[in-house]
C-alpha positions as CSV (number, residue, x, y, z in Angstrom):
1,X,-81.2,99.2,9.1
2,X,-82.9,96.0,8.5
3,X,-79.6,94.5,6.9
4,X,-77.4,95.7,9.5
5,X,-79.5,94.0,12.3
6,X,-79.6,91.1,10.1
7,X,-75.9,90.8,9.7
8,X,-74.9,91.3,13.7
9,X,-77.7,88.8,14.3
10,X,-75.7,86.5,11.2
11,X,-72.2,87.8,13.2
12,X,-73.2,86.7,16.6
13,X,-74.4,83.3,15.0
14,X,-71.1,82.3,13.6
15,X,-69.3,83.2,16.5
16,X,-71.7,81.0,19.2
17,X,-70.8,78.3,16.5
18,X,-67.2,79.1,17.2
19,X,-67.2,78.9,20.6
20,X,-69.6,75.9,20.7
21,X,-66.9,74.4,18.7
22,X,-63.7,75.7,21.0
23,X,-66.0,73.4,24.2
24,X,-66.0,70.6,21.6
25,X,-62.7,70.4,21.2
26,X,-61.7,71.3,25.1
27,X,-64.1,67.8,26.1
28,X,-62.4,66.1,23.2
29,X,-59.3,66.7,25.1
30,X,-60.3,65.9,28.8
31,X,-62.0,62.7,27.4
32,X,-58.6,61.4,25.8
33,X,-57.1,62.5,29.0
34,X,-59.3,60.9,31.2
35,X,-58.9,57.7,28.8
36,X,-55.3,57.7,29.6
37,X,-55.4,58.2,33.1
38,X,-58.1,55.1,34.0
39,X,-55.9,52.9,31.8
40,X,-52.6,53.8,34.5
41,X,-54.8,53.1,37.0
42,X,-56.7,50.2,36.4
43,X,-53.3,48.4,35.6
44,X,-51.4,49.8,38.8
45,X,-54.5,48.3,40.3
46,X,-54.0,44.9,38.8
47,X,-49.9,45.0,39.2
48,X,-50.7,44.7,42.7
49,X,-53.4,42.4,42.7
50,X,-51.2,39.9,40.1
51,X,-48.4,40.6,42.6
52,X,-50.3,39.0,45.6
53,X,-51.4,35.9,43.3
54,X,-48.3,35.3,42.8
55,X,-46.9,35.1,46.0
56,X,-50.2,33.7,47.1
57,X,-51.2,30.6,44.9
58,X,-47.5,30.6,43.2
59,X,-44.8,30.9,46.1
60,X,-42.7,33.3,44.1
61,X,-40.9,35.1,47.2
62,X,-40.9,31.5,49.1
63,X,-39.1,29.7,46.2
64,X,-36.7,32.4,45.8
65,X,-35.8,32.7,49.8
66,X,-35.3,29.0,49.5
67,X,-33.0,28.7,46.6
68,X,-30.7,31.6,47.7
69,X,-30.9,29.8,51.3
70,X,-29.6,26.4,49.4
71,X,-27.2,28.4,46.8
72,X,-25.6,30.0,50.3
73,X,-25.6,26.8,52.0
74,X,-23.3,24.7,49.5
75,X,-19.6,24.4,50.0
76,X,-17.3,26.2,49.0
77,X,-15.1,25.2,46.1
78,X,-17.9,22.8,45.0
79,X,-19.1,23.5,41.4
80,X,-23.5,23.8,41.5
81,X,-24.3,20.7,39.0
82,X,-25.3,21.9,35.6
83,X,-29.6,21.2,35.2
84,X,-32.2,22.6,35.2
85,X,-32.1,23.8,39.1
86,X,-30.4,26.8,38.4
87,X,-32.4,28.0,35.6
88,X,-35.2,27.7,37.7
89,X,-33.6,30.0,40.4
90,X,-32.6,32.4,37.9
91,X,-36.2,32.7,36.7
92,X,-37.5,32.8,40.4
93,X,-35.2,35.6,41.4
94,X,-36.0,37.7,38.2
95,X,-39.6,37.3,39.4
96,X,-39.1,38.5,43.3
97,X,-36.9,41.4,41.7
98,X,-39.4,42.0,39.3
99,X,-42.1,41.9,41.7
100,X,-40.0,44.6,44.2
101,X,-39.4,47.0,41.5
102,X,-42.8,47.1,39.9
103,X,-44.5,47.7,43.0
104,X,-43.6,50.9,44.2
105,X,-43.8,51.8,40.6
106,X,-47.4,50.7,40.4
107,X,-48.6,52.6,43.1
108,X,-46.9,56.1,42.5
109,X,-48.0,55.6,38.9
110,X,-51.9,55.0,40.4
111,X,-52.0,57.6,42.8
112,X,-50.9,60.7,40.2
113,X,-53.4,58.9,37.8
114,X,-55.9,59.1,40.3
115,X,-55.2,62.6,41.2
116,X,-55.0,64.0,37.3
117,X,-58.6,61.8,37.0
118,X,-60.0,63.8,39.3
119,X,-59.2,67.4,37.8
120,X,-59.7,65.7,34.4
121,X,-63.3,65.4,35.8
122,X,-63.2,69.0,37.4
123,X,-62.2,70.4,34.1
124,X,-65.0,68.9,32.2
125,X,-67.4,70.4,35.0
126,X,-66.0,73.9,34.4
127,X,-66.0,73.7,30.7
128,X,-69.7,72.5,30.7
129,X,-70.7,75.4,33.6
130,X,-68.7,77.8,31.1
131,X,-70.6,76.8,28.2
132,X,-74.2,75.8,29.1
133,X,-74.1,72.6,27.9
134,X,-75.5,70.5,31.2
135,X,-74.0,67.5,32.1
136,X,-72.5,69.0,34.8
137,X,-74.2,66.7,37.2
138,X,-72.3,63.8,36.2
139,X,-68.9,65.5,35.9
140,X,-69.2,66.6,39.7
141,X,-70.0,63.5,40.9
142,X,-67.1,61.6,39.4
143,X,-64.9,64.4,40.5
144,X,-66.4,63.2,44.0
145,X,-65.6,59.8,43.4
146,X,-62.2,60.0,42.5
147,X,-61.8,62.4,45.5
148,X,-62.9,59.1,47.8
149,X,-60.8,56.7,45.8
150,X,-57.6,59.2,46.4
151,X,-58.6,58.9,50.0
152,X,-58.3,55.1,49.6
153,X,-55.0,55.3,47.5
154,X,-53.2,57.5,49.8
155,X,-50.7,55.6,51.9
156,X,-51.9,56.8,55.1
157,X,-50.0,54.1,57.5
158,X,-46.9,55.0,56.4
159,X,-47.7,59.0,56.7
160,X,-48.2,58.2,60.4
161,X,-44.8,55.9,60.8
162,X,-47.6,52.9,61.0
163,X,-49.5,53.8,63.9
164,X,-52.4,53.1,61.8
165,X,-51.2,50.1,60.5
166,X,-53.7,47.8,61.4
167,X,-56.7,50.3,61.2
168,X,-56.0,51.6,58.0
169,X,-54.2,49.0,56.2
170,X,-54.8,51.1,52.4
171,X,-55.3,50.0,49.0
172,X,-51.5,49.0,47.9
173,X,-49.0,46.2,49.3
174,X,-45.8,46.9,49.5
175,X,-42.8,44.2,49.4
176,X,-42.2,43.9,52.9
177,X,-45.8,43.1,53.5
178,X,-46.0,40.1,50.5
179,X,-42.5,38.9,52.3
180,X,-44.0,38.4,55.6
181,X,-46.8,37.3,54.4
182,X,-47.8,33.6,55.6
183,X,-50.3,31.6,53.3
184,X,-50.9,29.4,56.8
185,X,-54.1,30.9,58.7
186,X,-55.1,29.9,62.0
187,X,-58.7,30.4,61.6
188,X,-61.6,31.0,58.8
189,X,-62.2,35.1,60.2
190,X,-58.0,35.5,59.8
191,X,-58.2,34.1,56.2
192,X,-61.2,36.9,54.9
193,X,-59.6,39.4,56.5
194,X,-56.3,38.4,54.6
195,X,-58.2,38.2,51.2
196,X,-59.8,41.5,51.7
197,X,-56.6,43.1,52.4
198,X,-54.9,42.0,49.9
199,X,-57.7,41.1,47.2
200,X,-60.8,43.3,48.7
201,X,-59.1,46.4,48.6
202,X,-57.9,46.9,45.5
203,X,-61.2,45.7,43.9
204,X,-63.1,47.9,45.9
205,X,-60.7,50.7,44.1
206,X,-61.3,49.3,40.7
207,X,-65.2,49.2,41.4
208,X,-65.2,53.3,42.4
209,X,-63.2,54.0,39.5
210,X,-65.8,52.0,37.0
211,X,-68.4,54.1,39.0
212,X,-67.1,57.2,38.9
213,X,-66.3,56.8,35.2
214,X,-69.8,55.7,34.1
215,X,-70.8,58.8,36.3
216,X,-68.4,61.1,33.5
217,X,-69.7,58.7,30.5
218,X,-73.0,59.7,31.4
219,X,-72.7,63.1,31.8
220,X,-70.8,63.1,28.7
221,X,-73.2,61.9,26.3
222,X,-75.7,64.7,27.8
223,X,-73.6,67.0,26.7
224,X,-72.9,65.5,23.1
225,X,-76.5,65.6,22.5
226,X,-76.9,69.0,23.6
227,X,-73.9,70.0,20.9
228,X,-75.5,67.6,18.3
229,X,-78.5,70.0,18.4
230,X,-77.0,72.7,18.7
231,X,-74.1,72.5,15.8
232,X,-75.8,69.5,14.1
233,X,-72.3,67.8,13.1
234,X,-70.8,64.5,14.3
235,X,-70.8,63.7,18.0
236,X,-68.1,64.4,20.0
């Protein structure tokens, strides 16, 4: 009697060891996941913020407007010189093109990252509620943060056919807005407000995303301490 409680207790051992093992590996995954996910938005963060330097401080879109406007103004029938002029227009038009297809691009591919962060978080919270292991605290609260930084990221101006334009200017730029834009200002209060749309915003985002990940990195190592003990093998 003795040896068969024995070997259900020895049974029910190796198969809490199992399961311990199947949360392991279900974090492992979320935390590659979640890995992937900052990296897409962190850089669609930075396309846009690169793409405003550049038409800020290097006059991208104005030097290309100004060399189609002389290329259209020449005569016809009159061959443009050979030189180094229309190399450089090559190379600014490739930049302005370059600049109007990454955008969009940067800011679909940050918006869907920011959306699978947050369920990457959610997950984590789940699997740790599942198993017992704690850490649960800072999963949720990431999950929270992302939540506010999808608020941020969602282009809400053009969802209402820019009513909100000016109240709720969002996070990313889009072409049209870098073409108009004017690098003259008529006062000090107009030139912030300009560098915090265009340069305030998107560091703001970048700042809740480091927050909300060190939120998940330390509820993570919580939870790899808690399996340490528990399985005593290498961390997760």
């Amino acid at each position: 009697m003795n040896s068969d409680f024995s070997g259900r207790s020895a049974k029910l051992s190796v198969e809490e060891q199992a399961t311990l093992r199947d949360y392991e590996g279900a974090l492992r995954t979320i935390r590659g996941a979640r890995g992937v996910f900052l990296l897409f938005l962190i850089l669609s963060l930075l396309v846009h913020v690169a793409a405003f330097a550049s038409v800020r401080w290097g006059n991208i879109l104005g030097a290309a407007a100004e060399l189609e406007a002389g290329i259209a103004s020449t005569q016809p029938g009159v061959e443009s010189p050979d030189g180094p002029e229309p190399e450089k227009a090559g190379r600014t038009a490739l930049a302005a093109n370059l600049i109007e297809l990454l955008l969009p691009l940067a800011e679909f591919v940050g918006q869907i990252s920011c959306g699978l962060l947050a369920l990457c978080f959610l997950a984590s919270a789940q699997v740790c509620l599942a198993g017992g292991l704690g850490g649960v605290r800072g999963s949720l609260s990431a999950f929270f943060w992302m939540l506010v930084l999808l608020a941020l990221l969602f282009p809400w101006a053009r969802w209402f056919h820019g009513d909100l334009q000016v109240q709720v200017p969002g996070v990313f730029v889009s072409f049209v807005e870098l073409q108009d834009y004017k690098p003259e200002f008529p006062n000090a209060l107009t030139q912030a407000l300009s560098y915090l749309r265009f340069l305030g915003y998107p560091l703001l985002a970048l700042l809740i995303a480091f927050v909300g990940d060190s939120r998940y990195a330390r509820g993570y190592r919580l939870v790899r301490r808690h399996l340490e003990a528990r399985l005593q093998v290498r961390p997760i």
